[in-house]
Structures are given as structure tokens and as C-alpha cells.
PDB file of N, CA, C and O in Angstrom:
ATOM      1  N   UNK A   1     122.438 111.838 101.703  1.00  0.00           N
ATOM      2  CA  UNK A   1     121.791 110.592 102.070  1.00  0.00           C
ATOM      3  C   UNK A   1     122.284 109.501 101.127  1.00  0.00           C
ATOM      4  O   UNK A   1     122.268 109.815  99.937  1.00  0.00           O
ATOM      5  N   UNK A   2     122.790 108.079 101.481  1.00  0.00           N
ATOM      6  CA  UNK A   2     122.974 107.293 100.966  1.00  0.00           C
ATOM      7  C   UNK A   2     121.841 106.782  99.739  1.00  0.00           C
ATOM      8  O   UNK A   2     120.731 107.099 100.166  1.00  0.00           O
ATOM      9  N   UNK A   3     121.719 106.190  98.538  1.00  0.00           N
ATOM     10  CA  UNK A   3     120.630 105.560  97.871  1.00  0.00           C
ATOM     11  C   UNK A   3     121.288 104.408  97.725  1.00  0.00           C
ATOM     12  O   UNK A   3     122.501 104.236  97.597  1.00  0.00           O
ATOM     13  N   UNK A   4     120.381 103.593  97.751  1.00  0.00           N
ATOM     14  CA  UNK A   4     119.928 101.578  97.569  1.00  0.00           C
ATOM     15  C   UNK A   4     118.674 101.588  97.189  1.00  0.00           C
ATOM     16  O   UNK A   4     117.699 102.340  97.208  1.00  0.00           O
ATOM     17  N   UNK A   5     119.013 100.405  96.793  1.00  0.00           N
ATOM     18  CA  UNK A   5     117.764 100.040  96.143  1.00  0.00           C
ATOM     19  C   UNK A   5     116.318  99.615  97.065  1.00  0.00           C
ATOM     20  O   UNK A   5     116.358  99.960  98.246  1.00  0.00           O
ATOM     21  N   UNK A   6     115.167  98.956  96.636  1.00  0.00           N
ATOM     22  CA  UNK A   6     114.113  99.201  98.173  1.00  0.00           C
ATOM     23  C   UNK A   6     114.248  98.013  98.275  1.00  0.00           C
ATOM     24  O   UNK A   6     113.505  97.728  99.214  1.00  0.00           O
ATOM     25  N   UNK A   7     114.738  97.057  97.907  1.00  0.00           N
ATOM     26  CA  UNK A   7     114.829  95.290  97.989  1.00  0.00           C
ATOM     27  C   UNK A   7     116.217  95.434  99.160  1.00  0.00           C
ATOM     28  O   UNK A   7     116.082  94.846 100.233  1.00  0.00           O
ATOM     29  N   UNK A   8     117.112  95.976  98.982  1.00  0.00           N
ATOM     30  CA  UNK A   8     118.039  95.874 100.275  1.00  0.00           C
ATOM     31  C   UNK A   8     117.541  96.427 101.239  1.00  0.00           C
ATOM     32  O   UNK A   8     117.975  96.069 102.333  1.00  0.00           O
ATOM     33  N   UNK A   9     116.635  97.319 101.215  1.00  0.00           N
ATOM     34  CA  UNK A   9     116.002  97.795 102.701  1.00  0.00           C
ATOM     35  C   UNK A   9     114.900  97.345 103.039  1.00  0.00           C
ATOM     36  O   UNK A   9     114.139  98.002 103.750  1.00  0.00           O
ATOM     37  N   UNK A  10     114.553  95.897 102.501  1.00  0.00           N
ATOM     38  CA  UNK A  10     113.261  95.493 102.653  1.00  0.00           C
ATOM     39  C   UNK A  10     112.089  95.494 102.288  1.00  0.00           C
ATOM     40  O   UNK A  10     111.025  95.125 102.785  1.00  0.00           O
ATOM     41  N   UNK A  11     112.505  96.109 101.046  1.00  0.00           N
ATOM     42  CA  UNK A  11     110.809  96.906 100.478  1.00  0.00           C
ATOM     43  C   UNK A  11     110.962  96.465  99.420  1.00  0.00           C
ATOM     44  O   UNK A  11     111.943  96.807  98.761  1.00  0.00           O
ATOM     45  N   UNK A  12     109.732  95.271  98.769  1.00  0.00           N
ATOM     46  CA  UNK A  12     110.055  95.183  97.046  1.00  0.00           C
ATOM     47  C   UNK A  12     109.583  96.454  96.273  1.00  0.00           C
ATOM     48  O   UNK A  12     108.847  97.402  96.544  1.00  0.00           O
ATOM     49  N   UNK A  13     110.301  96.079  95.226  1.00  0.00           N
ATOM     50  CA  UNK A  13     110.274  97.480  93.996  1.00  0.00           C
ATOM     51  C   UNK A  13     108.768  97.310  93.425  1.00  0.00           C
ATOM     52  O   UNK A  13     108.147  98.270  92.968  1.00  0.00           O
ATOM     53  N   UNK A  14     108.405  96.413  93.471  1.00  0.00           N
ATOM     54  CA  UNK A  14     106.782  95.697  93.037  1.00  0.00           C
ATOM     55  C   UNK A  14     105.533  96.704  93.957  1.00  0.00           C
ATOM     56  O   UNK A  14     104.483  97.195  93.541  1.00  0.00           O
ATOM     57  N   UNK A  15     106.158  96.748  95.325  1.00  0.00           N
ATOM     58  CA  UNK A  15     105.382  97.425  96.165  1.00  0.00           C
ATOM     59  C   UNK A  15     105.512  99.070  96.295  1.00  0.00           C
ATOM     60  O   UNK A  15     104.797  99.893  96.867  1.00  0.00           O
ATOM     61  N   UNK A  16     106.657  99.191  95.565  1.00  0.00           N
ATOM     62  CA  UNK A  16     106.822 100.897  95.380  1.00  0.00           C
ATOM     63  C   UNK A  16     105.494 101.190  94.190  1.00  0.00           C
ATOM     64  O   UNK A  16     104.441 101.825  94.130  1.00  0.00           O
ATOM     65  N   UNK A  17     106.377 100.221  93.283  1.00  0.00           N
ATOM     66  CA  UNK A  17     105.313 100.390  91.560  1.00  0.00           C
ATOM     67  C   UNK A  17     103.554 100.244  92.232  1.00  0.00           C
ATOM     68  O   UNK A  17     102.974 101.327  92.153  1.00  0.00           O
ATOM     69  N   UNK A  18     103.194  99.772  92.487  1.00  0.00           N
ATOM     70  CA  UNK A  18     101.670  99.253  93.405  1.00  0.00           C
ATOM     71  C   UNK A  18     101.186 100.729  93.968  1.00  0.00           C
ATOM     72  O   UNK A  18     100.143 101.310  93.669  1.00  0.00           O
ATOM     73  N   UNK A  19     102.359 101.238  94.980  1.00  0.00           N
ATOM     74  CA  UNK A  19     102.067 102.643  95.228  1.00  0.00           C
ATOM     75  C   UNK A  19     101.256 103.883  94.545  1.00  0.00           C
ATOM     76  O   UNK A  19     100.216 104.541  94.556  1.00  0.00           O
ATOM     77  N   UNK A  20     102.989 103.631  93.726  1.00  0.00           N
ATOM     78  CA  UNK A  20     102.393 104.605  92.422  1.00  0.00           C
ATOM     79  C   UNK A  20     101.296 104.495  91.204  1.00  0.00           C
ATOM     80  O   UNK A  20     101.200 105.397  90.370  1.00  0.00           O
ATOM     81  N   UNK A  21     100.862 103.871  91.185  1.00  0.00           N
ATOM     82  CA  UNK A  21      99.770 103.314  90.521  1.00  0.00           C
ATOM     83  C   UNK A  21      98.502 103.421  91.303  1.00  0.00           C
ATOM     84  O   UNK A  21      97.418 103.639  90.762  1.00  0.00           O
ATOM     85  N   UNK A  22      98.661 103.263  92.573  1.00  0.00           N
ATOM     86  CA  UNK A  22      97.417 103.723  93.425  1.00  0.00           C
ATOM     87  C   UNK A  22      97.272 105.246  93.263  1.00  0.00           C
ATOM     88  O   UNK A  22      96.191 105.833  93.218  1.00  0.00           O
ATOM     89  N   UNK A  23      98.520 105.836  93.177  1.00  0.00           N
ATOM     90  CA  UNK A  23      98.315 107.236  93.297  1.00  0.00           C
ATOM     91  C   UNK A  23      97.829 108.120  91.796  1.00  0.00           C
ATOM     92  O   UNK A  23      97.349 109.253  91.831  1.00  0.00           O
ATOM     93  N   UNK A  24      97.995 107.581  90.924  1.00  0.00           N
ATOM     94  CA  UNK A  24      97.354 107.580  89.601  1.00  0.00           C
ATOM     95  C   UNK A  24      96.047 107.334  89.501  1.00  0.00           C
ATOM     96  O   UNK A  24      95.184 108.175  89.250  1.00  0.00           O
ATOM     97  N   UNK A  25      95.877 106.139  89.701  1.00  0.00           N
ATOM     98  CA  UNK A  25      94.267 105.781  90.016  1.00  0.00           C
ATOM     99  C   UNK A  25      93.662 107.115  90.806  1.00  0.00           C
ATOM    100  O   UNK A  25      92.893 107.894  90.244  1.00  0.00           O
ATOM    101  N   UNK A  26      94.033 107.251  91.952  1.00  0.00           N
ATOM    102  CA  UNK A  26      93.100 108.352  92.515  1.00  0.00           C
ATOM    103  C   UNK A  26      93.373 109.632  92.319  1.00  0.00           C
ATOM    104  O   UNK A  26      93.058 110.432  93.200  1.00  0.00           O
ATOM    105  N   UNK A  27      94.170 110.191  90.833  1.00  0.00           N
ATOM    106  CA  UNK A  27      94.523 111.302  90.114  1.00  0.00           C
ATOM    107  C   UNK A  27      94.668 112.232  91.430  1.00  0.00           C
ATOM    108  O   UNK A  27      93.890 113.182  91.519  1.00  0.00           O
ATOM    109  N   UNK A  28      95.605 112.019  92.444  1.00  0.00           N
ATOM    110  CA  UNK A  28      96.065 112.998  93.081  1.00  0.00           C
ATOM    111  C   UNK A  28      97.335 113.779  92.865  1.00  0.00           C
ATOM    112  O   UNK A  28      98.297 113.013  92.826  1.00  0.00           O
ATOM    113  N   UNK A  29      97.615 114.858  92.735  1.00  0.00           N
ATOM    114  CA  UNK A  29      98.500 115.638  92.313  1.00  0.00           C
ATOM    115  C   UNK A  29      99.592 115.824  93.399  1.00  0.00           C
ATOM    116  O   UNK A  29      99.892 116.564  94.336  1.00  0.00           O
ATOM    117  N   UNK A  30     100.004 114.740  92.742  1.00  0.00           N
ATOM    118  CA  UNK A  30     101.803 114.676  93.290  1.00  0.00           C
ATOM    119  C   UNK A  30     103.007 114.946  92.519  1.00  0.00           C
ATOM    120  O   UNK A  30     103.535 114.296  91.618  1.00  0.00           O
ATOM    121  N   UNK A  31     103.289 115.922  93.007  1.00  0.00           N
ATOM    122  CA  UNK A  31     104.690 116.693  92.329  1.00  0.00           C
ATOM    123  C   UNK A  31     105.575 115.905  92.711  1.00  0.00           C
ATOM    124  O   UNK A  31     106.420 115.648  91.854  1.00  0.00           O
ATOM    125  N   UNK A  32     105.679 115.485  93.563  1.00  0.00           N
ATOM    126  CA  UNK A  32     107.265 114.699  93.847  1.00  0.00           C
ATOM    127  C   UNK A  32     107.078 113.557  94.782  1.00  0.00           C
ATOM    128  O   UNK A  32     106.189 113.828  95.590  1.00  0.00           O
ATOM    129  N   UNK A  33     107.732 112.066  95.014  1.00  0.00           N
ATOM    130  CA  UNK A  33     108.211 111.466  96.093  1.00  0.00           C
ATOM    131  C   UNK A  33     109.376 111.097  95.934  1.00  0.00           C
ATOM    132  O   UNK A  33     109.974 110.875  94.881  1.00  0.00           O
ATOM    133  N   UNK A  34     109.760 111.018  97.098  1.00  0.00           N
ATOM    134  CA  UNK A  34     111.086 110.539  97.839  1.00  0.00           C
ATOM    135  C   UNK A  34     110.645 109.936  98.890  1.00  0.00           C
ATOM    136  O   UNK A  34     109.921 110.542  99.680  1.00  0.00           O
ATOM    137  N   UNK A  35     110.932 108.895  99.049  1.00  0.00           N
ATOM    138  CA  UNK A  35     110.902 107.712  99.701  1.00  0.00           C
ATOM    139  C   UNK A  35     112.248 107.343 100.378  1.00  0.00           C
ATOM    140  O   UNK A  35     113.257 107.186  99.691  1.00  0.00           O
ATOM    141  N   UNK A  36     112.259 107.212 101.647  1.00  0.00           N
ATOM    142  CA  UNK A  36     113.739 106.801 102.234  1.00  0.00           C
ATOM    143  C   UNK A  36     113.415 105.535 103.448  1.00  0.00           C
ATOM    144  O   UNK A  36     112.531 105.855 104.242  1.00  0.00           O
ATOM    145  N   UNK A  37     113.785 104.712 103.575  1.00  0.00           N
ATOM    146  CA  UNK A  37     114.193 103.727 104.712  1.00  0.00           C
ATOM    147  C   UNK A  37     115.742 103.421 105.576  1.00  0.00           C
ATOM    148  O   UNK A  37     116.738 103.251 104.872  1.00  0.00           O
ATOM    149  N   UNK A  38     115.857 103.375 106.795  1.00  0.00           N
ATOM    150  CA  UNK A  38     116.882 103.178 107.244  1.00  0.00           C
ATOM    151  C   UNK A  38     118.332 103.785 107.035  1.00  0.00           C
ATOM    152  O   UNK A  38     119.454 103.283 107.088  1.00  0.00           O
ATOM    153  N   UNK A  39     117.674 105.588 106.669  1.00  0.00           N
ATOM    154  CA  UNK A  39     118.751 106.040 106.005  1.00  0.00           C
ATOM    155  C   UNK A  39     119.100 106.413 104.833  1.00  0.00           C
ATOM    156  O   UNK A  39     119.671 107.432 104.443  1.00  0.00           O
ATOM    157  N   UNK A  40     118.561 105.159 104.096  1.00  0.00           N
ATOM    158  CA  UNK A  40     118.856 105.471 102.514  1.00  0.00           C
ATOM    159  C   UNK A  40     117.814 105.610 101.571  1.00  0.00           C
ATOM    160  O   UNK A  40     116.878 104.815 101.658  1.00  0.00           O
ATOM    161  N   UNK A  41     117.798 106.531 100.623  1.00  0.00           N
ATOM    162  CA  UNK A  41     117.290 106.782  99.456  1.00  0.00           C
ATOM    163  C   UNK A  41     116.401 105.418  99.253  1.00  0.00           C
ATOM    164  O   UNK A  41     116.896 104.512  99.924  1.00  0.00           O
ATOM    165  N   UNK A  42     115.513 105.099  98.700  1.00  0.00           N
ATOM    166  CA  UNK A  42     114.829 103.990  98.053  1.00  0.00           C
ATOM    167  C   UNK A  42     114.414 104.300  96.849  1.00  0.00           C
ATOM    168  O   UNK A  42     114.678 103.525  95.930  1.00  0.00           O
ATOM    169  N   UNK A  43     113.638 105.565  96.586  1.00  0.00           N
ATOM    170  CA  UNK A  43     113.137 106.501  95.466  1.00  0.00           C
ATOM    171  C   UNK A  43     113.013 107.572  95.336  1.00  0.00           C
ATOM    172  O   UNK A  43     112.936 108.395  96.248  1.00  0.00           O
ATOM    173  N   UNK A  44     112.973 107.769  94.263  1.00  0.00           N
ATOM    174  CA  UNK A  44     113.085 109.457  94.114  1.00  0.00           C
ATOM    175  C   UNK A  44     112.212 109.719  92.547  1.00  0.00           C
ATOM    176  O   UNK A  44     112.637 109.191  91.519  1.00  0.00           O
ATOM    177  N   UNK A  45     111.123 110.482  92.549  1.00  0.00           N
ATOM    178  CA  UNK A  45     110.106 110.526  91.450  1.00  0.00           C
ATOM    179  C   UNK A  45     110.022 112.025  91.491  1.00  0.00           C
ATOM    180  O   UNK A  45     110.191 112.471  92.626  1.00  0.00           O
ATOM    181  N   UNK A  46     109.802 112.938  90.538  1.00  0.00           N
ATOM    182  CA  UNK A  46     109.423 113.727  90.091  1.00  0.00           C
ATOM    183  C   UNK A  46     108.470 113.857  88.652  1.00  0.00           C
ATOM    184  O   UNK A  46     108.918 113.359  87.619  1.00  0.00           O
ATOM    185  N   UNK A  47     107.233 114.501  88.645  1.00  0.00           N
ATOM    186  CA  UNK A  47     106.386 114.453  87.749  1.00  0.00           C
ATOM    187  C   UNK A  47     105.872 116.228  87.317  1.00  0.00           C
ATOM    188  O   UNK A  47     105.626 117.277  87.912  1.00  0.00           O
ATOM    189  N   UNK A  48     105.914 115.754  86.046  1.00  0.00           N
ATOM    190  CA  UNK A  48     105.978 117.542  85.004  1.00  0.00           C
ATOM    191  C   UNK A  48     104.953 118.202  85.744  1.00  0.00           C
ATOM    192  O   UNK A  48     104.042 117.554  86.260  1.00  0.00           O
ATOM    193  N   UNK A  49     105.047 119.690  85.853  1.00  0.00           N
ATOM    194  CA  UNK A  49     106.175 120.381  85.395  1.00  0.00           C
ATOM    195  C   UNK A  49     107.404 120.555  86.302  1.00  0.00           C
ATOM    196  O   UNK A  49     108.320 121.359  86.127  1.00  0.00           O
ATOM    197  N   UNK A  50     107.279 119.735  87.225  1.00  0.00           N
ATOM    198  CA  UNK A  50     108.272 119.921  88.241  1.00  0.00           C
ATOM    199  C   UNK A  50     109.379 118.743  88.062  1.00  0.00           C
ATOM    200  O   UNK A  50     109.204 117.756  87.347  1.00  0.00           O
ATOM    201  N   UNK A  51     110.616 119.021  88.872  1.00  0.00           N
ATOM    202  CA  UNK A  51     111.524 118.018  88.703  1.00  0.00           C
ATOM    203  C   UNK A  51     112.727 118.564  89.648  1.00  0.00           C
ATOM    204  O   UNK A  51     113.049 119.692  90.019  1.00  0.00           O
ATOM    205  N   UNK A  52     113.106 117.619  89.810  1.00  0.00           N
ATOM    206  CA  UNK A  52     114.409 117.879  90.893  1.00  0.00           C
ATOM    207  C   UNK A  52     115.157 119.338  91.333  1.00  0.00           C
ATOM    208  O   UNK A  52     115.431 119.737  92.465  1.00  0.00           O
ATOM    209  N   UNK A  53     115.348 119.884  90.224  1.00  0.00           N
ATOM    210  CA  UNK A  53     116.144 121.542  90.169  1.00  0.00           C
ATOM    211  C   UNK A  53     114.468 122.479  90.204  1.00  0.00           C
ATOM    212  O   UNK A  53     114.409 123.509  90.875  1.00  0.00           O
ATOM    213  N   UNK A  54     113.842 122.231  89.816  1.00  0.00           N
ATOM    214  CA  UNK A  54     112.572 122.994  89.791  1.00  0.00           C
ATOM    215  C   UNK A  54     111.890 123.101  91.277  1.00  0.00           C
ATOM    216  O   UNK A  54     111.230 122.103  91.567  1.00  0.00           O
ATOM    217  N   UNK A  55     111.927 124.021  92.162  1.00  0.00           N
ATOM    218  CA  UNK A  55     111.395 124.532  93.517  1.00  0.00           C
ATOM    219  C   UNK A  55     110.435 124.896  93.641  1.00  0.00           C
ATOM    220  O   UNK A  55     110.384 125.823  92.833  1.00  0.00           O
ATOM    221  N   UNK A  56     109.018 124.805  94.389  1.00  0.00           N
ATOM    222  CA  UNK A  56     107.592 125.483  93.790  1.00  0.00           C
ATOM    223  C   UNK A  56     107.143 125.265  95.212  1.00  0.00           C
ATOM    224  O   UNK A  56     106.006 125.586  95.556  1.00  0.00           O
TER     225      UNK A  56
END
């Protein structure tokens, strides 16, 4: 999959960060996002103990 940034696909980076911060606030246990628009990559997050090479 291609990656860009989320401002070329329309999405400010302000509104990713907003996301993730909501998802903190409501201490839900998220191992990973990846986020894609129109194809391409926008984000890619991993949070301990997990991470990209780590499968669970």
C-alpha cells in the first residue's frame, strides 16, 4: 500500500491527533491503528506490548 500523509488525502493530522486522544480518554485498549484513505497509508500506530512484527 502506498503511504502519504492525511493532509494529501484530505484528512488533517490535527484530526487524526483528536482521534487518538479520544481514544485515551475512554482508556480503550487499542493495540494497533492503521488508518488508510484512497489507497494510501495515512497512519500507522502501534502501542506496548505490541508493535508492528509482534502478532497476537
Amino acid at each position: 500500500m502506498k503511504i502519504s500523509t492525511p493532509e494529501a488525502q484530505g484528512i488533517p493530522s490535527k484530526a487524526l491527533e483528536r482521534f487518538v486522544d479520544k481514544l485515551k480518554e475512554q482508556k480503550l485498549p487499542v493495540h494497533s491503528i492503521l488508518m488508510a484513505r484512497h489507497g494510501h497509508m495515512i497512519m500507522e500506530a502501534y502501542y506496548q506490548p505490541y508493535d508492528k512484527e509482534k502478532l497476537h
